[in-house]
C-alpha positions as CSV (number, residue, x, y, z in Angstrom):
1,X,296.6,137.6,146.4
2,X,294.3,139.7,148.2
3,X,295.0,141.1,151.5
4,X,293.0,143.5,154.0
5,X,294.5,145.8,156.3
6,X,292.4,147.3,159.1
7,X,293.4,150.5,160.4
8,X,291.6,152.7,163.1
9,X,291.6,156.3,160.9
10,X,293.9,158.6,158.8
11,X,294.0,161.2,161.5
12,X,296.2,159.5,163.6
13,X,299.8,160.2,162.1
14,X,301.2,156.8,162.7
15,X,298.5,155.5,160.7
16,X,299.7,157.3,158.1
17,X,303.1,156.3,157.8
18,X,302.2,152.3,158.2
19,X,299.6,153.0,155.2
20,X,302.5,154.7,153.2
21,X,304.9,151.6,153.9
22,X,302.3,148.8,153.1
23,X,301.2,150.5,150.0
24,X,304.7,150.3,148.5
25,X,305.1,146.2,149.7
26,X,301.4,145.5,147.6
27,X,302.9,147.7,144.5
28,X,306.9,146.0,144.8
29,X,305.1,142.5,145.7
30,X,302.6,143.1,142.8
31,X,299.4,142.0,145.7
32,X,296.0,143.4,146.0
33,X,295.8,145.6,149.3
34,X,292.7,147.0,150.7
35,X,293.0,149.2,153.3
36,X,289.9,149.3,155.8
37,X,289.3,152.3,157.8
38,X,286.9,151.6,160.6
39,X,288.1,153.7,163.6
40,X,288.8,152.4,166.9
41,X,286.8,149.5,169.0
42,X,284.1,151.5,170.7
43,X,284.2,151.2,174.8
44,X,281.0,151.2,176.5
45,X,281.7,155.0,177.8
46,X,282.0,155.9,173.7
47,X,278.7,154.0,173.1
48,X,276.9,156.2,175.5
49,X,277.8,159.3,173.7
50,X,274.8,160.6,171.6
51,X,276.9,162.4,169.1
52,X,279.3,159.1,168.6
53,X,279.0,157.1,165.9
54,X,282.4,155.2,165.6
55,X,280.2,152.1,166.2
56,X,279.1,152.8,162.6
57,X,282.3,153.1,161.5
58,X,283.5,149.6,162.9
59,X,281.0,147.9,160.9
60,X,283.3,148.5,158.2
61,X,285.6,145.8,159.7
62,X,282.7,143.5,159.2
63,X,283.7,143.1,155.6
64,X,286.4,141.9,156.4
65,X,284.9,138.5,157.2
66,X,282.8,138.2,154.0
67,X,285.2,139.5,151.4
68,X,287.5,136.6,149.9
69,X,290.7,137.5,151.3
70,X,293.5,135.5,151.7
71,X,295.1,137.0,154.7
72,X,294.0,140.3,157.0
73,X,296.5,142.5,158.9
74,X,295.2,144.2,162.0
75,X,296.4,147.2,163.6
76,X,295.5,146.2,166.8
77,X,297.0,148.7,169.1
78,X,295.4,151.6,167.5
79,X,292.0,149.7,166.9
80,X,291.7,148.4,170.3
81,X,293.2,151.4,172.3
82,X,290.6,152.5,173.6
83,X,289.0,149.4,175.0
84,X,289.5,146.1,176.7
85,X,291.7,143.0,176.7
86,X,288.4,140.7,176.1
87,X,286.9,142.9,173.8
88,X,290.2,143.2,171.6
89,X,290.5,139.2,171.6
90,X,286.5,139.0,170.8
91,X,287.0,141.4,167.9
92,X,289.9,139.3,166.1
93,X,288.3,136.4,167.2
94,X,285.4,136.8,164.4
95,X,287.2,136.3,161.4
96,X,287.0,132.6,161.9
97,X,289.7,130.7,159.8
98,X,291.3,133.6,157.8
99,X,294.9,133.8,158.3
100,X,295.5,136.6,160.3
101,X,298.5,138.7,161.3
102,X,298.7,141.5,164.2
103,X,301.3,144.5,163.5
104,X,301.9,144.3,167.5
105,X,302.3,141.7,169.6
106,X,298.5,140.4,171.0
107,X,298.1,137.1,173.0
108,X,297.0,133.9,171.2
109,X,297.3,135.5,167.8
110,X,300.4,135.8,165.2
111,X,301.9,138.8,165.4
112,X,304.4,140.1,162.6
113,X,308.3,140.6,162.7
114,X,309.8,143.0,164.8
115,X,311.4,146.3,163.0
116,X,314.3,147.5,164.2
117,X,314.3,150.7,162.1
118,X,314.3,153.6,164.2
119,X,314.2,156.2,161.5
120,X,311.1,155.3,159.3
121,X,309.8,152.7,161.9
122,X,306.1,152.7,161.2
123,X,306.5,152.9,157.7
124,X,309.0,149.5,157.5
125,X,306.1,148.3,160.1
126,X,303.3,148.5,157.3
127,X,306.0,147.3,154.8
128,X,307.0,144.4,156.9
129,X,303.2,143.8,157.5
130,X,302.3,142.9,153.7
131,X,305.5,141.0,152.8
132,X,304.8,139.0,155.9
133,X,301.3,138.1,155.5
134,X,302.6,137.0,151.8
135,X,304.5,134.8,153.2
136,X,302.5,133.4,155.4
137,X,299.4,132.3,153.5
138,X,301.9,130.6,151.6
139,X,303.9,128.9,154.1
140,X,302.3,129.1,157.1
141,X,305.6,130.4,158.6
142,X,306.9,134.1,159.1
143,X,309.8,134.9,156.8
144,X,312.8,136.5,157.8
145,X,313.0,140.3,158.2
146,X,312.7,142.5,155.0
147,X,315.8,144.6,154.0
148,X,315.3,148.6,155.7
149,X,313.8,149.7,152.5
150,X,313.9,153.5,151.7
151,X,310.9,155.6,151.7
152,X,309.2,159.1,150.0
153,X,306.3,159.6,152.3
154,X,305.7,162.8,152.4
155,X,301.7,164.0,154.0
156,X,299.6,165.5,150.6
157,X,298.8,169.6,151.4
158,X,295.5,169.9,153.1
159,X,294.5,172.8,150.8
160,X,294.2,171.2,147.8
161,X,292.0,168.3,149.7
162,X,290.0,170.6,150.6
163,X,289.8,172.1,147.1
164,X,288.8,169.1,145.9
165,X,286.0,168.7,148.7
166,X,284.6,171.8,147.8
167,X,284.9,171.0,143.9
168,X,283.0,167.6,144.4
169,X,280.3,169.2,146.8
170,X,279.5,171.8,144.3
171,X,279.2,169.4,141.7
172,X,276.7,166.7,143.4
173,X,275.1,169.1,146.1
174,X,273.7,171.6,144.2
175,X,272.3,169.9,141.4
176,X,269.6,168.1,140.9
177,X,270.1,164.8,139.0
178,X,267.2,162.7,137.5
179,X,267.3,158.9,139.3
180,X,270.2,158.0,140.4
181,X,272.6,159.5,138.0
182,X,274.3,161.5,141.2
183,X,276.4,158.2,141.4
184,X,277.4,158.5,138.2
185,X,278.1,161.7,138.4
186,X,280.7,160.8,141.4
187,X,282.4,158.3,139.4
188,X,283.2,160.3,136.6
189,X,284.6,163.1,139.1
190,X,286.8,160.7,140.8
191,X,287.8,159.7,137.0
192,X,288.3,163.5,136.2
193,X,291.1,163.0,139.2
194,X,293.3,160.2,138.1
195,X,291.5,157.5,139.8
196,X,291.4,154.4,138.0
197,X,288.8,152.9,139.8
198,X,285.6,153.7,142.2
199,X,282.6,151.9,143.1
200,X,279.2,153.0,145.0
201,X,277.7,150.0,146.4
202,X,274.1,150.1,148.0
203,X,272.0,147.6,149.6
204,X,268.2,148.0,148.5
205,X,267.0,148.6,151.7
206,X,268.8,149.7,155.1
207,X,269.9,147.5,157.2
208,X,269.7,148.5,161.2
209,X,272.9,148.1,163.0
210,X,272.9,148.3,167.3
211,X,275.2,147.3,170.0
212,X,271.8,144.9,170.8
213,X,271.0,143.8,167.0
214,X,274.0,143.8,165.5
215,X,273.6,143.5,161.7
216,X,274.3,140.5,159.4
217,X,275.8,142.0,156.0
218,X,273.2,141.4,153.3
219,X,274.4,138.5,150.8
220,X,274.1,141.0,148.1
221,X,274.6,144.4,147.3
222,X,274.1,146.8,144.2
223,X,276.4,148.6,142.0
224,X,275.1,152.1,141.6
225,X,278.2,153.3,139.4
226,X,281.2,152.1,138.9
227,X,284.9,153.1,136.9
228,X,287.0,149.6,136.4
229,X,290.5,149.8,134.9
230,X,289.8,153.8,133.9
231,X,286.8,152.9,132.0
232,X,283.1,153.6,133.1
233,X,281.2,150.2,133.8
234,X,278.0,150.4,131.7
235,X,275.5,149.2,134.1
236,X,271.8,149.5,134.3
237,X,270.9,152.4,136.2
238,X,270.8,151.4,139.9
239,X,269.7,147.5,139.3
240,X,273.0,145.5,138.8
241,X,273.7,143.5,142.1
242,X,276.8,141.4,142.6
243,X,277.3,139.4,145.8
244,X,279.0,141.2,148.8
245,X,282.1,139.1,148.9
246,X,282.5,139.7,145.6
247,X,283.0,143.7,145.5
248,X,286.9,143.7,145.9
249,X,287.0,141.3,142.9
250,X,284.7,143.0,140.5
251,X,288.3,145.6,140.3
252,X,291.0,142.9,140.2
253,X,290.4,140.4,137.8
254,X,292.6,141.6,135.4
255,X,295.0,143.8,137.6
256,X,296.5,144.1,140.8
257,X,295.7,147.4,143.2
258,X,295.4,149.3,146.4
259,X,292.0,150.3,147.2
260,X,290.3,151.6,150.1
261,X,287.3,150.7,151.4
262,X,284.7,153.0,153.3
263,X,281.3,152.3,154.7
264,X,278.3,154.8,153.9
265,X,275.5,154.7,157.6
266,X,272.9,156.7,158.6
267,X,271.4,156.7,162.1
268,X,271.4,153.2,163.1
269,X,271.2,152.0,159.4
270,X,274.0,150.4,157.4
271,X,273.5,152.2,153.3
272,X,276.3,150.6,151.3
273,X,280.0,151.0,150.9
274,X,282.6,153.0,148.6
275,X,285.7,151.1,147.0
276,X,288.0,153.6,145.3
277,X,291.6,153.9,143.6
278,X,294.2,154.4,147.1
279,X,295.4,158.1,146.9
280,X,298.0,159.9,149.5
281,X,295.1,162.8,149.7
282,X,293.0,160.1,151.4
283,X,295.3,160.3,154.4
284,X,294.7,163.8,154.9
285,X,292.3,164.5,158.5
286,X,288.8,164.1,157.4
287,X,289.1,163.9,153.5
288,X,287.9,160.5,153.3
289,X,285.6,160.8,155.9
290,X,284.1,164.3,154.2
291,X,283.6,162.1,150.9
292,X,282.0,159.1,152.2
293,X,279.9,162.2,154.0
294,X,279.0,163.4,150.6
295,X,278.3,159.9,149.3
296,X,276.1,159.2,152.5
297,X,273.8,162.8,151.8
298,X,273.4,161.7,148.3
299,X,272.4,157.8,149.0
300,X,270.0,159.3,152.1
301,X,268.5,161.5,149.5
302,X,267.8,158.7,147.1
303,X,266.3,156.3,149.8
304,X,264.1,158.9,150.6
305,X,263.0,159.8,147.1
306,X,262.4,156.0,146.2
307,X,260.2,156.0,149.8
308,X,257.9,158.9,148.3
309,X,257.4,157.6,145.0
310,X,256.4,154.0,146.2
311,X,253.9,155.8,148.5
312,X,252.3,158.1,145.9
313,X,251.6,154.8,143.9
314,X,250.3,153.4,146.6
315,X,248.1,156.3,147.0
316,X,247.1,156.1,143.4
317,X,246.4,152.3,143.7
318,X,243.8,153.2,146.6
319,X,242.5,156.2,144.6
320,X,242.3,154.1,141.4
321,X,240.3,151.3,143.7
322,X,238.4,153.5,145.2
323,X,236.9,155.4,142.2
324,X,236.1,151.5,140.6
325,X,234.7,150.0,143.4
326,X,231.0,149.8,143.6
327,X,230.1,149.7,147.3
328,X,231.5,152.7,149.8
329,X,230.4,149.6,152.1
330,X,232.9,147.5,152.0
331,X,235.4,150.1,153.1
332,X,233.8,150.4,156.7
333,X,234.0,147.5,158.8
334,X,236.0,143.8,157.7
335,X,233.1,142.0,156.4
336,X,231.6,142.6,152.9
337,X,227.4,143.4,153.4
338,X,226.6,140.6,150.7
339,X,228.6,138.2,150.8
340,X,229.1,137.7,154.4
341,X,232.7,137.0,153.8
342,X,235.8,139.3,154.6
343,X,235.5,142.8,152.4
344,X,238.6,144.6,150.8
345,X,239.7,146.2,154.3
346,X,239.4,142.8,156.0
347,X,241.1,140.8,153.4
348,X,244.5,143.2,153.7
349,X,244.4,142.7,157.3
350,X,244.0,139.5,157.6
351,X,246.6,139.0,154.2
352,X,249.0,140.7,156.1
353,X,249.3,139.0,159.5
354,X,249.3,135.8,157.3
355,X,252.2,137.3,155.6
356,X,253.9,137.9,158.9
357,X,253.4,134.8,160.8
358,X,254.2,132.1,158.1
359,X,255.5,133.7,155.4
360,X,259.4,132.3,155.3
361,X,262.0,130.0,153.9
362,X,260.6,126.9,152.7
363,X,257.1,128.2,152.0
364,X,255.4,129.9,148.7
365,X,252.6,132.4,149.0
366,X,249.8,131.8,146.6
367,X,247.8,135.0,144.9
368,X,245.0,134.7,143.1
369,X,242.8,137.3,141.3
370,X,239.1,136.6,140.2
371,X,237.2,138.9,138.0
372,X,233.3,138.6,137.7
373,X,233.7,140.0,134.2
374,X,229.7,139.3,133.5
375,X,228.2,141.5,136.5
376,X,227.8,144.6,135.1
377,X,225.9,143.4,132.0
378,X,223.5,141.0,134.5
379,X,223.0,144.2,136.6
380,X,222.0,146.4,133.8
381,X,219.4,143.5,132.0
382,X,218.2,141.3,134.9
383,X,219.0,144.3,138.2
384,X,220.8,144.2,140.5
385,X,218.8,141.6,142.8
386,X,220.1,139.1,140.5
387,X,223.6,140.5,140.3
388,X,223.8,140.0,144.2
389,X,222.6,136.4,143.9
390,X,225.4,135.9,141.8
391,X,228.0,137.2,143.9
392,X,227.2,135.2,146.1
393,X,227.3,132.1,144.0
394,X,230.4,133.3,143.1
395,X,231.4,133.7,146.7
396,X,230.4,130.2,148.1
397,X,232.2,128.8,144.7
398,X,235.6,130.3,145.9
399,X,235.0,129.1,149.3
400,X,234.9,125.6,148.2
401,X,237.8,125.7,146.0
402,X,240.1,128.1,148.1
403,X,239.1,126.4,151.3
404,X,242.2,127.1,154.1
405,X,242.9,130.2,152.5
406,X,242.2,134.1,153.0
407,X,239.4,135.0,150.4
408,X,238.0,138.4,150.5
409,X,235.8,140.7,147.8
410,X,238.0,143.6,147.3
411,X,236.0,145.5,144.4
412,X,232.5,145.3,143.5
413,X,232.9,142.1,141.1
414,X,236.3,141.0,141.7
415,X,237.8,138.7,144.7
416,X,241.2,138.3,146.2
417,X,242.5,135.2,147.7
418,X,246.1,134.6,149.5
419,X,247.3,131.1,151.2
420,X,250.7,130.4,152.8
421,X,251.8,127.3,151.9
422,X,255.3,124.4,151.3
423,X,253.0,122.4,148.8
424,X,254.7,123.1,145.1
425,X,251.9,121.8,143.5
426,X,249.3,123.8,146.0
427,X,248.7,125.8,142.9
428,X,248.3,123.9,140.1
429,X,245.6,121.8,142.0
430,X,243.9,125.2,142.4
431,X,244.2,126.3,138.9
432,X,242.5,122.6,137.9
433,X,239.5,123.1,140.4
434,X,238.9,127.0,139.4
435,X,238.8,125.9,135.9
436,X,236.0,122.7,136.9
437,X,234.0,125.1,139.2
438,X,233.9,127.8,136.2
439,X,232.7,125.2,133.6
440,X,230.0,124.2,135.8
441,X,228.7,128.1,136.4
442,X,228.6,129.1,132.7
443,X,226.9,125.5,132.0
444,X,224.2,126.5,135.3
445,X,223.4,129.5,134.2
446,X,220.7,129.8,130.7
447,X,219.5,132.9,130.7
448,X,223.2,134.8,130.6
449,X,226.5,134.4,130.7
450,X,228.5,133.9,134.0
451,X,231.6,133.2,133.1
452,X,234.8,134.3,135.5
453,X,238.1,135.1,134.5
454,X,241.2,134.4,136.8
455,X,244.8,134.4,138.0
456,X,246.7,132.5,140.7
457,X,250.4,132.7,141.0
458,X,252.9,131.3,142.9
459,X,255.5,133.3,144.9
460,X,259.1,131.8,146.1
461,X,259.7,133.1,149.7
462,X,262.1,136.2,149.6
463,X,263.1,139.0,151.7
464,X,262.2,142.1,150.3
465,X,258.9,140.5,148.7
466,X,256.3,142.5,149.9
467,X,252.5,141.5,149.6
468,X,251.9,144.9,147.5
469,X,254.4,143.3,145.0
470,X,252.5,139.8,144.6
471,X,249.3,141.6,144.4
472,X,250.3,143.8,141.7
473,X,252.0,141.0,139.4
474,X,248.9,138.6,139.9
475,X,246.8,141.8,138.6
476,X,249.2,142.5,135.5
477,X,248.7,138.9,135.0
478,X,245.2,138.8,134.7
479,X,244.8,141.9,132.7
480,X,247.2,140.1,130.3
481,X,244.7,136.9,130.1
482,X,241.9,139.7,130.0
483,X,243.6,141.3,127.0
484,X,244.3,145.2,128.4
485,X,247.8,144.3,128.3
């Protein structure tokens, strides 16, 4: 059985102590318990703050909704202290269907059994908590009281936290690591430490997060490092993804635990999360919020190194393009000078308000590449007269077949075309009529050869899929059926 507990933060000293009961009711009752983090439900006079970003933090709760539990505890008074009736009712009201129990009494909502133990109170409270939500998925009922049971909770030192802190920031910090193997290099310290298990999860792109567009938690998420069971999980570096809901599980298919959960956020951006082994060190002031710090410098860092890279080859794309193409022309201006039709800078305009305006669920986005592999040979024996009457042969050829769609001359002697479309068999038909049209031009022409070579592929609407991505997979593809690859 999996159950989540959302608490406000381990600062607060009664948090503590319910944290300390409810991880000894998951261990007796042999349950998985995740204990969720997420500070308290930001008021509107919080919100205003610059420096605050608790509203960050509460995103963490969000999980809560997506991950398959089978019951969630809420520490409502502490959570919602700081705001409103409505907005505390509004806040438990998202997790839909999941049974879910409140630690005090709240309006409308079951609330667990009362603890009469004056002594260690909040601790039977978080104890009481778990063996109640037990019940209760099971029988839809609250049980009767648990026995007083007798507790060892005793606050870790704060010096050898901050030991560790220090240990772990000299580690990752001050090295440089090649790729992503900082991650790895996180996991292994947390191994180092008696941890069992720890998990850096990333989503491939940030994902903005306001009071006015509240985020929607991506369906999936990657594993960027991972220790399962005391044993390193040997996953490609940085590209395994497992859905969101399933992150808890990936640790407790074989085994029981008590993990807690903590979200990673930059700015207005959501990054990822961190699942790792519980540990009473984690309920000292600021530890976990120092490592999750840590883990958030390190993810930042690799965003931004993945940013550069994919602009330097886009700069070597336009270099590259530049240094082949024929006609300084066609960069000034949309239209190409000889064919009349769009040139390269007009056909990436154009391509990418198509992209933007009809580019969704439901639709595919057809690239096609067409290389004019004979030019240069007709330039060089017939001049280059005749090499611009066949470009333009060429041209009105591809405006007859490619009719509806975006069809520009990027390069000297080849041509782009794009087309948004919910016809499956949209390219196929094109393939068939490129192949007819091509026939016909070598059989036209007697004194040379004008023969064209081609590509057109067919893109499934997706997310992340950028046009830069289509274009460069339909020009692998035609370098492979032009045998450079």
């Amino acid at each position: 059985m999996n159950i989540g507990l959302l608490i406000s933060e381990p600062e607060d000293e009664v948090v503590k102590r319910i944290c300390a009961g409810a991880v000894k009711a998951a261990n007796d009752k042999e349950i998985t318990l995740v204990i969720m983090p997420g500070k308290k439900i930001c008021s509107q006079k919080n919100r205003l703050k610059e420096d605050n970003c608790e509203y960050q933090y509460n995103a963490l709760f969000d999980y809560a909704g997506v991950i398959n539990f089978d019951a969630i505890l809420v520490d409502i008074e502490r959570i919602g202290k700081e705001t409103t009736i409505l907005k505390k009712e509004a806040f438990l009201k998202k997790f839909g269907d999941i049974p879910l129990l409140t630690l005090t009494e709240q309006e409308g909502y079951v609330s667990i059994n009362a603890v009469e133990n004056e002594k260690e109170h909040f601790e039977q409270l978080g104890y009481e908590a778990v063996c109640d939500a037990i019940f209760y998925v099971k029988n839809q009922v609250l049980p009767p009281v648990e026995p007083d049971q007798t507790f060892n909770y005793e606050a870790a030192p704060d010096y050898k936290a901050m030991i560790a802190i220090a240990d772990i920031s000299k580690k990752i910090l001050n090295r440089k690591y090649e790729s992503e193997a900082s991650y790895k290099a996180v996991t292994n310290i947390a191994l180092e430490n008696g941890l069992k298990d720890c998990g850096i999860f990333l989503f491939d792109k940030k994902v903005k997060n306001t009071e006015k567009n509240n985020w929607v938690i991506p369906e999936r998420i990657g594993v960027k490092a991972a220790i399962i069971n005391g044993k390193e999980a040997l996953f490609e570096d940085g590209k395994l993804e497992t859905e969101t809901s399933e992150v808890i599980s990936l640790f407790t298919r074989d085994s029981n635990k008590v993990l807690l959960m903590g979200n990673l956020f930059v700015g207005e951006c959501q990054l990822g999360l961190m699942v790792v082994d519980f540990h009473r060190n984690f309920l000292i002031d600021n530890f976990f919020d120092s490592i999750t710090g840590i883990l958030t410098g390190i993810s930042r860092l690799s965003y931004l190194e993945r940013q550069l890279q994919e602009t330097k080859e886009e700069l070597y794309d336009v270099q590259e393009e530049l240094a082949r193409d024929d006609s300084v022309l066609d960069h000034i201006g949309d239209q190409d000078y000889l064919t009349g039709g769009l040139n390269r800078r007009g056909f990436f305009a154009k391509a990418y308000d198509l992209m933007k305006e009809e580019f969704r669920e439901g639709n595919y986005a057809i690239v096609a590449y067409i290389h004019m592999e004979s030019l240069k040979g007709i330039n060089d024996f017939y001049g280059h007269d005749e090499g611009d009457r066949v470009v333009k042969k060429v041209a009105d050829i591809l405006e007859s077949v490619f009719d509806d769609c975006i069809i520009g001359r990027i390069r000297g002697d080849e041509f782009a075309v794009i087309e948004i479309t919910d016809d499956e068999e949209r390219s196929e038909s094109l393939r068939e009529e490129m192949s007819v049209q091509n026939t016909k031009l070598l059989n036209d022409s007697k004194r040379y050869i004008n023969h064209l070579q081609y590509s057109i592929c067919e893109f499934s609407y997706e997310e992340n899929l950028s046009l830069r991505q289509m274009l460069k997979e339909t020009d692998e593809s035609l370098q492979r059926i032009k045998g450079n690859v």
